[in-house]
C-alpha positions in Angstrom: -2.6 -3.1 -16.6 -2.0 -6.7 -15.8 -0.5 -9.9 -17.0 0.1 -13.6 -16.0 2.0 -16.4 -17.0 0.8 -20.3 -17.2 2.7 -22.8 -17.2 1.6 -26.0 -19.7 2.9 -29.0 -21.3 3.7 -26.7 -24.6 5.4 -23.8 -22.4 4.8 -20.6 -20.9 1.5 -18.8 -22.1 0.6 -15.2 -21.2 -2.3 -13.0 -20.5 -2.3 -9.2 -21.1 -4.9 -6.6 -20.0 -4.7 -3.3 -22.0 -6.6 -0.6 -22.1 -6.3 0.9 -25.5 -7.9 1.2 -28.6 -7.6 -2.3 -30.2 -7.9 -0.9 -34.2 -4.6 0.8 -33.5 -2.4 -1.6 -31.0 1.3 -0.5 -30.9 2.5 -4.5 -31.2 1.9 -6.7 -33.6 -0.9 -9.7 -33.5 -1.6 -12.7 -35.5 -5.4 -12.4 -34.9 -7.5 -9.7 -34.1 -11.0 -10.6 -32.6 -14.0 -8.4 -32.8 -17.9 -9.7 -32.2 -21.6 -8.4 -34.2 -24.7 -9.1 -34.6 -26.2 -12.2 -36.7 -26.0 -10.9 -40.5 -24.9 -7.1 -39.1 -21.7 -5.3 -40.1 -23.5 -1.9 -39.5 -20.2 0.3 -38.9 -21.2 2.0 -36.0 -19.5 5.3 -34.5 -19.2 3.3 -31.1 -18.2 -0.2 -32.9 -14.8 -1.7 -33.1 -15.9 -2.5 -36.7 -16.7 1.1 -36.9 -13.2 2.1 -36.2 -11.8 -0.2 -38.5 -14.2 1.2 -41.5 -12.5 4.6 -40.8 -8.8 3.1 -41.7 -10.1 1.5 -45.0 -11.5 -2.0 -43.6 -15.1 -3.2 -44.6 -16.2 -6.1 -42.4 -19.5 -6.4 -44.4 -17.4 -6.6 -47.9 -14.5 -9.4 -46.0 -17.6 -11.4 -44.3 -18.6 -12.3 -48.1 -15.7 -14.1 -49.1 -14.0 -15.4 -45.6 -11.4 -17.9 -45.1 -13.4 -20.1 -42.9 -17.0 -19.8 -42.8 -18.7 -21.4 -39.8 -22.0 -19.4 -39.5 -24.2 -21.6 -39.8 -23.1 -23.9 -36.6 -20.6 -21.5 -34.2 -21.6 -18.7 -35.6 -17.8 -17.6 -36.3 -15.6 -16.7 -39.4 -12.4 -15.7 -40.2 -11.3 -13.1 -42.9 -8.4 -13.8 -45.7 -5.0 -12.5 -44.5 -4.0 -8.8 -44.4 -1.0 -7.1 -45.1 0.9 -3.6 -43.8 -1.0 -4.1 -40.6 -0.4 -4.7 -37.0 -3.2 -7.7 -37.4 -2.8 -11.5 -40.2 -6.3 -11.8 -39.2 -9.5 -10.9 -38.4 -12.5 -13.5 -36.2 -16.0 -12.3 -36.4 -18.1 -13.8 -33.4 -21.9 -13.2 -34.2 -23.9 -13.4 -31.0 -27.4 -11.0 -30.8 -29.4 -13.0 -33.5 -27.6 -16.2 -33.3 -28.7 -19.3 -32.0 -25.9 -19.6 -29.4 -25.6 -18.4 -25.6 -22.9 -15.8 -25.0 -21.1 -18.5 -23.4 -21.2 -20.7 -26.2 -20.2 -18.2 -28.3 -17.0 -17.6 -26.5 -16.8 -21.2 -26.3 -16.8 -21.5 -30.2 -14.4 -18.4 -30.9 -11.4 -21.1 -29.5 -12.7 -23.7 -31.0 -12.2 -22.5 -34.1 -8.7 -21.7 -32.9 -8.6 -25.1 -32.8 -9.5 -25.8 -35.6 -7.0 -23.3 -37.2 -4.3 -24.7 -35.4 -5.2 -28.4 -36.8 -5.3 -26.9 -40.4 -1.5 -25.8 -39.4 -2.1 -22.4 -39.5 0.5 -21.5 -36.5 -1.5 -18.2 -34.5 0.5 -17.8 -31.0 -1.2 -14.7 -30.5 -4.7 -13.1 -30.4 -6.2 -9.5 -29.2 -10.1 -9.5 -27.6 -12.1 -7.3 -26.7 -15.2 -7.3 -24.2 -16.9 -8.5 -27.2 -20.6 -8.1 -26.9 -20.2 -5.9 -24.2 -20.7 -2.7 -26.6 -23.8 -2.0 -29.0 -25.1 -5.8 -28.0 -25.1 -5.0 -24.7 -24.3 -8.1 -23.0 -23.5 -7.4 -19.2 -19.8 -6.8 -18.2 -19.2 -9.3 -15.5 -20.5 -12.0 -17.4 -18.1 -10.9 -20.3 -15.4 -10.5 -18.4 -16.0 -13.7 -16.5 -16.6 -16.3 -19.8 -13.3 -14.5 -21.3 -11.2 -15.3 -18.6 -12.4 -18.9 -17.6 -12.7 -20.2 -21.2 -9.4 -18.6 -22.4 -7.3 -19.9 -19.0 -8.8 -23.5 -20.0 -7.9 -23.3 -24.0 -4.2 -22.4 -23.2 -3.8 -25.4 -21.1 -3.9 -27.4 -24.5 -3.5 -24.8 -27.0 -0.4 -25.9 -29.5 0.6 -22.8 -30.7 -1.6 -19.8 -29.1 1.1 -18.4 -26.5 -0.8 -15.3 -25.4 -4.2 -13.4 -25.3 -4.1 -9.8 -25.0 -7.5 -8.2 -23.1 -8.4 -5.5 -24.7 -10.8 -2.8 -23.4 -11.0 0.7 -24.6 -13.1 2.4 -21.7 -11.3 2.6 -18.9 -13.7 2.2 -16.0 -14.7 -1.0 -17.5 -10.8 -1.8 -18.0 -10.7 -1.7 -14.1 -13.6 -3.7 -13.1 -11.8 -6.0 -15.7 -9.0 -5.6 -13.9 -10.3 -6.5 -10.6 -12.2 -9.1 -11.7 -8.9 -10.9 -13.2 -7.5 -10.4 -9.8 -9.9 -12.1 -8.1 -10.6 -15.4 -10.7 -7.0 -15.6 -10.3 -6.5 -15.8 -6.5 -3.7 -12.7 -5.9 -3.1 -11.2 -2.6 -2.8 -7.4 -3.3 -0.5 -6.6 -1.4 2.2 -4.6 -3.4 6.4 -4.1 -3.1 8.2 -4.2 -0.1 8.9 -0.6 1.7 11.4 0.1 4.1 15.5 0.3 5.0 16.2 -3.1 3.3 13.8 -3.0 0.3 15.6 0.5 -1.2 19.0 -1.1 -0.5 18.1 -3.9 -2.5 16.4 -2.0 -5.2 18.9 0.2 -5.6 21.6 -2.6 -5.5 19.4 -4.4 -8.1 19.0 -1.6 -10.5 22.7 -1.4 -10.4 23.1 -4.7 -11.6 20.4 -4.8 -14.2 21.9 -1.9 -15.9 25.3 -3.8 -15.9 22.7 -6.5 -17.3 21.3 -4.1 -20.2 24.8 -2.8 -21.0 25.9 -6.7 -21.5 22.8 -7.6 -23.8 21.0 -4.5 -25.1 18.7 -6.9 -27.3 17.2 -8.6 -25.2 13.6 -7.1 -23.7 13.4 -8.9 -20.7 16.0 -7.5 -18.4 14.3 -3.7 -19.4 11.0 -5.3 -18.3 12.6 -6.3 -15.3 13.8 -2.8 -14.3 10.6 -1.6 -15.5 8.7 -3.9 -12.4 11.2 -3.5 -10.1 10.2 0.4 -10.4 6.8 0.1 -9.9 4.5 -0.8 -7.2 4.5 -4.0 -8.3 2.6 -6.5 -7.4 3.9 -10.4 -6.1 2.4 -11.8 -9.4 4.4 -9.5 -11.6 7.4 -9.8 -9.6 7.3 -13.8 -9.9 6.1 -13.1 -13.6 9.2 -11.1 -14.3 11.5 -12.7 -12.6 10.9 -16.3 -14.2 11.6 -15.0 -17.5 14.8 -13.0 -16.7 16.4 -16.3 -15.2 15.2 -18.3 -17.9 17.1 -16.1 -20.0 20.2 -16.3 -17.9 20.2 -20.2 -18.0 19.9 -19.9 -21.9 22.6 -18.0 -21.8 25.2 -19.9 -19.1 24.3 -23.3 -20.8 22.4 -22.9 -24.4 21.9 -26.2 -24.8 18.5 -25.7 -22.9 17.0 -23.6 -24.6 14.3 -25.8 -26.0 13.5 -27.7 -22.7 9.9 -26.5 -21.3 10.5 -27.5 -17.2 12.2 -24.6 -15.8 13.3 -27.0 -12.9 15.0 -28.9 -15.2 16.7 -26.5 -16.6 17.9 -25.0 -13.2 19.1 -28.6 -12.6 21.1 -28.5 -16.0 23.4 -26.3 -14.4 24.7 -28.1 -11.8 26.4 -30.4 -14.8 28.7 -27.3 -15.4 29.6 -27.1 -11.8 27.4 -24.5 -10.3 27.5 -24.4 -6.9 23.9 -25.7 -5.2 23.5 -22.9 -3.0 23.5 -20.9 -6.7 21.2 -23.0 -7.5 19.1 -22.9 -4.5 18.8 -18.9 -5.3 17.5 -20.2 -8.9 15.0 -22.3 -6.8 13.4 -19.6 -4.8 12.6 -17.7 -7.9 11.1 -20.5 -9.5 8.9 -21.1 -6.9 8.0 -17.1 -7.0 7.2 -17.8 -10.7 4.5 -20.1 -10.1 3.1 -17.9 -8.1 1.9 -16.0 -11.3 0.0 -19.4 -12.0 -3.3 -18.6 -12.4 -4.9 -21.1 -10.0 -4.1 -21.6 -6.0 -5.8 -23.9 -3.8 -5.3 -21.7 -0.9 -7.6 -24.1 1.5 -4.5 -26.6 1.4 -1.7 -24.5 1.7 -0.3 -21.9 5.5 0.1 -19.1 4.7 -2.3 -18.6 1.9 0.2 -15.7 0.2 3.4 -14.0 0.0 3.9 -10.9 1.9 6.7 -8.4 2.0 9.0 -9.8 3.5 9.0 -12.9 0.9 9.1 -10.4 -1.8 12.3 -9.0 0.2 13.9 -12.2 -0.3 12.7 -12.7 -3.7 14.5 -9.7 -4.7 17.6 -10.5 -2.5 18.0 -14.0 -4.5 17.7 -12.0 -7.7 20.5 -9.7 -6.9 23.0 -12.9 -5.8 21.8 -14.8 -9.6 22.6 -11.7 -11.3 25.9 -10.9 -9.7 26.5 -14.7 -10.3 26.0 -14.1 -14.0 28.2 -11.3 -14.4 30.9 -12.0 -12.5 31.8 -15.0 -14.7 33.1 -16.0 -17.8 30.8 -19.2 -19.5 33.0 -21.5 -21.5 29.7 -22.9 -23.4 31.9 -25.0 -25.5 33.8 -26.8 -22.9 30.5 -26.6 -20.5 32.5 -25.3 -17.3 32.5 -22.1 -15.0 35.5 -19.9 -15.0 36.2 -17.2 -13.0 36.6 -14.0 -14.4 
């Protein structure tokens, strides 16, 4: 339902909203999060740890012998690793009955991601739900609001946790959550262009992107390209999107780097193989549409405050010209020089 991308000193994190059923996720994660009551595994019909009883897992029977016990103080532990599923690991938050604030409980679930990540224990990825939000009955906004605000600021230093998927099984609260990450992240809602020009260049850039798929069939990114490009998509996802697809080009027209984490420098790599700099200025723009799926804009500073349709027209116009540039030349990595086809 939603996504963003931040950009830190360790790379490019992600947030994912789904709305789904987070016992039975159709990608893989290395932890899966789930929240209960002080001392109470009670496996409810409306609990997550319900639903997870049903498909053979005991969250009573795993919260006697955990990995990591921190109970006492946080309130948290961690089961042993699983196998054949789509999960390594389970974190129990207890709230109701504990001595800690929602807040602080929240607060405490990524601090013991921490402290994981200190032991060496390399999670880049975690599911959550509105925990509390259910049987404890803890009040949505202020779930959705703690999530959002204390996850945003763990990534910023996180070392290896790369991206945090939202999960929320009713949907009516899955839109308010929604909303709500809308709005603690700044976007304009305004969605994709319409008109003469925008289906020109939508239907020149689908051209290409199949050309695109046909050329590298592995790799995901250019199907989620054509995937956004097809929807009412939103500036966010656009700039989302469209960062990753020309990080992926560079990668591929100069390999060498792969490994840096500044996108700007990477752009810059490619004037030492003798791209031209309008080229590169195309590479620019869509950098600059990629921060855009930052999460945080200090709009008092900054005229106008958003991109409108007419941006995104350009956006998708400087897309087009990078791909066609891609494509219509041969990359000599070894010599580190453009040829022409």
């Amino acid at each position: 339902m939603n996504f963003v991308q931040i950009e830190t000193k360790t790379g490019i994190k992600e947030f994912e909203l789904v709305q789904g059923d987070i016992t039975n996720l159709p990608f893989e994660v290395d932890l899966l999060c789930l929240s209960a009551f002080k001392n109470d595994y009670t496996p409810t019909e409306s609990s997550i740890i319900g639903q997870l009883f049903k498909k053979g897992i005991n969250i009573e029977q795993l919260s006697k012998k955990p990995s990591i016990d921190f109970r006492e103080s946080l309130g948290i532990w961690v089961s042993n690793e699983f196998e054949d599923y789509f999960f390594k690991k389970i974190v129990c938050v207890e709230i109701i009955g504990s001595k800690n604030s929602f807040i602080a409980a929240v607060r405490n679930l990524f601090a013991v991601i921490s402290t994981l990540e200190i032991q060496g224990q390399m999670n880049s990825s975690i599911a959550i739900p509105m925990i509390g939000a259910g049987d404890q009955s803890i009040d949505d906004k202020l779930v959705i609001s703690s999530l959002l605000d204390i996850s945003l600021e763990f990534l910023k230093y996180s070392r290896f946790l790369n991206k945090v998927y939202f999960v929320v099984y009713d949907e009516a609260k899955s839109i308010i959550f929604n909303e709500q990450m809308n709005d603690t992240l700044g976007r304009v809602k305004i969605k994709s262009p319409t008109g003469v020009l925008a289906d020109l260049l939508k239907k020149d850039l689908n051209s290409q992107i199949d050309l695109l798929i046909d050329k590298h069939k592995d790799d995901e990114v250019f199907y989620d390209l054509k995937r956004v490009l097809n929807a009412n998509f939103r500036p966010f996802e656009f700039g989302a999107i469209t960062r990753k697809t020309i990080e992926k080009i560079i990668e591929k027209i100069n390999p060498i780097e792969k490994n840096r984490i500044e996108l700007i420098k990477k752009i810059q790599s490619l004037s030492t193989i003798g791209v031209s700099q309008w080229i590169l200025s195309y590479f620019h723009t869509i950098r600059i549409f990629g921060n855009e799926a930052v999460h945080s804009k200090d709009l008092k500073n900054r005229t106008p405050e958003f991109v409108d349709d007419k941006d995104l027209e350009i956006g998708m116009y400087c897309m087009l010209k990078i791909i066609e540039f891609y494509l219509n030349h041969n990359w000599n990595t070894n010599s580190n020089s453009v040829k022409a086809p």
